[in-house]
N, C-alpha and C positions, 0 to 999 in steps of 0.2 A: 633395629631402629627403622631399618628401612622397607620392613615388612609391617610394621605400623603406621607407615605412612602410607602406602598402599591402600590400605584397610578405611584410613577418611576420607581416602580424595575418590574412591571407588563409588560411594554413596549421594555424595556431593554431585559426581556425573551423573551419575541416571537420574537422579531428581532435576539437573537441566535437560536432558535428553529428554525425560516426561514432560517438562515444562512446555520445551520446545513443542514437541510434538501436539500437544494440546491444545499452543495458540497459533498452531498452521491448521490444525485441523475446525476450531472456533471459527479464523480468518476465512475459511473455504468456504465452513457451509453458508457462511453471511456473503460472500462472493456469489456464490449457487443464487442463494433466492433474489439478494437484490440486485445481482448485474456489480456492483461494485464495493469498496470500504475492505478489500480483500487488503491492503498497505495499511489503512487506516488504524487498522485494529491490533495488523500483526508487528509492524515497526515497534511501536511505542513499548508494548509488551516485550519482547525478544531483546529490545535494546538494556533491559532489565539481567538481561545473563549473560550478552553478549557487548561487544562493540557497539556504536551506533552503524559503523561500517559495515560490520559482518552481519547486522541485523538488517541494511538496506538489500544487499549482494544477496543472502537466504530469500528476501522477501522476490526477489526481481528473478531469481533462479525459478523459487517454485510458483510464483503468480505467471509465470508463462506455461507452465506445466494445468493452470486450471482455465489458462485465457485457450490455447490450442485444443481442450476437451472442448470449451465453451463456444468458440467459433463455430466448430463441425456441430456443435448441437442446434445451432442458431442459425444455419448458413441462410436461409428460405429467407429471416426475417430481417436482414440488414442491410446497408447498404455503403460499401466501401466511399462511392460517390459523396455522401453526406457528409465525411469529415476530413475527408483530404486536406483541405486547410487549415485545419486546425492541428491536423497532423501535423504540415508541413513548418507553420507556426512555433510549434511544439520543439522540432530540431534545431530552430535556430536559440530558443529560451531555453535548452539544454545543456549548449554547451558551457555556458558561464555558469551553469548550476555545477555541472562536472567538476570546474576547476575549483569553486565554492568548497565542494566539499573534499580535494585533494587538502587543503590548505587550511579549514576550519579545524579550532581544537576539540576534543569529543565531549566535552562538557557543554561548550557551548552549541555544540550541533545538538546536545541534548532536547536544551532550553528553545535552541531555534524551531526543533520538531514540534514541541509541544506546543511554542505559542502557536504556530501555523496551524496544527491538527486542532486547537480551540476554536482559531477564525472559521477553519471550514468547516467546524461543525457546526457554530453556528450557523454559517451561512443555508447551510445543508436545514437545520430545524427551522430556522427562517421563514421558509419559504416565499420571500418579498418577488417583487414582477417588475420587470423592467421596459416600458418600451424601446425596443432595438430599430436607429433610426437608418443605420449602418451594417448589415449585417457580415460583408466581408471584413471589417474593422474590427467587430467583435469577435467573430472567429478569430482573427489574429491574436488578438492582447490576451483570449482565452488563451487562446493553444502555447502562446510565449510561459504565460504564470505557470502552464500544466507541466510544458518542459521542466521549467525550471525547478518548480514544485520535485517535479519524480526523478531531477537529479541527485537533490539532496538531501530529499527525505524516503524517496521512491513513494509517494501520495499522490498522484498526478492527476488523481481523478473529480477532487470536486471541484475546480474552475470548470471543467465541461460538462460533470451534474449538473451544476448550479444555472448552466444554460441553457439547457437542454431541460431541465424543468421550466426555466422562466417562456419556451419557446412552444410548454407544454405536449410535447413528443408523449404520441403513444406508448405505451409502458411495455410495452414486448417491443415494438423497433428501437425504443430508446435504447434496452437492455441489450439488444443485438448489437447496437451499433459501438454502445461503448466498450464491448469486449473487442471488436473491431479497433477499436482505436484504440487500447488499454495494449493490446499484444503488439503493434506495431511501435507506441512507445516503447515498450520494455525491454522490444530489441533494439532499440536508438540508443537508448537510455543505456544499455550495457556493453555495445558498440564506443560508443562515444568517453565512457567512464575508462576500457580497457586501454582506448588512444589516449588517454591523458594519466596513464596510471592507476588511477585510484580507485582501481575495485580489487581488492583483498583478496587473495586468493586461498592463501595460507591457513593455517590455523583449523581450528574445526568447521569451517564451511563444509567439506565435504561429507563429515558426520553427520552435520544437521541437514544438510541435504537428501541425505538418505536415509534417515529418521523421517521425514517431512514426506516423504513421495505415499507411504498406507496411508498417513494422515488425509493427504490431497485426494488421494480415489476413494477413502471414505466420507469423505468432506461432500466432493458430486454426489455419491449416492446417495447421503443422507438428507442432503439438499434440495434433491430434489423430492424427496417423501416429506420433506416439512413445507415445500413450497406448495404442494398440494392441497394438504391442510389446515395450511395455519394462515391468519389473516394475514398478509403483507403489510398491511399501517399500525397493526400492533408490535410486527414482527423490525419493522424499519425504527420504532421507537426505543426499541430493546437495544438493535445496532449503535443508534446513536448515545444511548446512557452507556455501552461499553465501549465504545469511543470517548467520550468527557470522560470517563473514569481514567480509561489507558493514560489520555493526554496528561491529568491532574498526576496521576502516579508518576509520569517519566518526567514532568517538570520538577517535581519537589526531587528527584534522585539528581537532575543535573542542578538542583538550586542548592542543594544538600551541601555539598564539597564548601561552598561560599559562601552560606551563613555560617560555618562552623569552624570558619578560617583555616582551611584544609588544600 
């Protein structure tokens, strides 16, 4: 009996192990060309096999694994000076995201991911303009939402996209800078979650962590032979319909339980 059970649950695993693997390595190479949507795409998906927990903690493990290749690739074109404040911003709207998700139940962190991954896609396909009359005021409230953002969902990137287009930043500094700021959250963000508990350690993190690392060095290289290539505004269009799709998917699995009285 207990060699037939073996035998389903064996099958079961490597088709999330593959799962895994293919939505770190989807999430990377959209990392690679656009500079960011590296959380966007892989949370939503992941939290499909896994926790929403174990799927922020994988995400925030191996997106500094492609922000530290991406830094050294970028060094020439960025510049730390531009987003210190928003950084700074960012640590103080983290820590109540932290506690947020020690404390939220996983359904509902389901539902919370997706409606927020809708907003900022929208806002993201938007692309509306804002005049900024106050510019260290907007750095702040950005960097608060980003903290908080990348506490609970680890998304933390489009409140700074979304400014950073409206401010129309060159598309190679833009790119530099927010891998710049992306890596320096992620280790707030994992600093901060460890001191208040609730980042997960247990369970198969450590599997899918090490499943994820070929994914992530295949991800740079093939990243960067399609960003050669291939247009960027057709290629950011494609991002954002597998973004709406992830979001749509992970809200109906956390709405799922509650229409069906479960």
């Amino acid at each position: 009996m207990r060699r037939q059970e073996s035998v389903e649950v064996c099958p079961l695993d490597f088709a999330t192990m593959a799962f895994v693997f293919g939505v770190i390595l989807v999430a990377g190479l959209v990392q690679t060309v656009t500079g960011f949507a590296y959380a966007l795409i892989a949370v939503p998906l992941l939290a499909l096999v896994t926790s929403p927990r174990e799927a922020i903690v994988l995400v925030l493990f191996t997106g500094m694994l492609m922000k530290v290749v991406m830094v050294v690739k970028t060094w020439q074109d960025g510049d730390f000076s531009k987003i210190w404040l928003i950084f700074v911003a960012s640590v103080a709207g983290g820590l109540p995201g932290a506690f947020v998700l020690r404390w939220i139940d996983d359904g509902a962190l389901k539902i919370f991911i997706s409606v927020a991954l809708l907003l900022c896609t929208a806002g993201l396909c938007s692309e509306c303009k804002v005049k900024i009359r106050r510019p260290w005021l907007a750095k702040s409230v950005v960097g608060a939402l980003s903290g908080f953002l990348g506490a609970t969902t680890a998304f933390n990137g489009p409140p700074i996209v979304l400014y950073m287009m409206n401010e129309n930043e060159d598309k190679v500094i833009m790119r530099a800078n927010l891998v710049r700021y992306f890596i320096l959250g992620n280790m707030v963000t994992l600093g901060t979650a460890a001191m208040v508990g609730s980042l997960p350690l247990g369970g198969d993190i450590l599997t899918y962590s090490l499943i994820s690392l070929p994914a992530v060095a295949i991800a740079w290289w093939l990243g960067n032979k399609v960003f050669q290539g291939m247009n960027p505004v057709m290629f950011r269009r494609l991002a954002m319909t597998i973004i709406g799709c992830s979001a749509v998917v992970t809200l109906g699995s956390g709405l799922a339980p509650l229409l069906l009285g479960q």
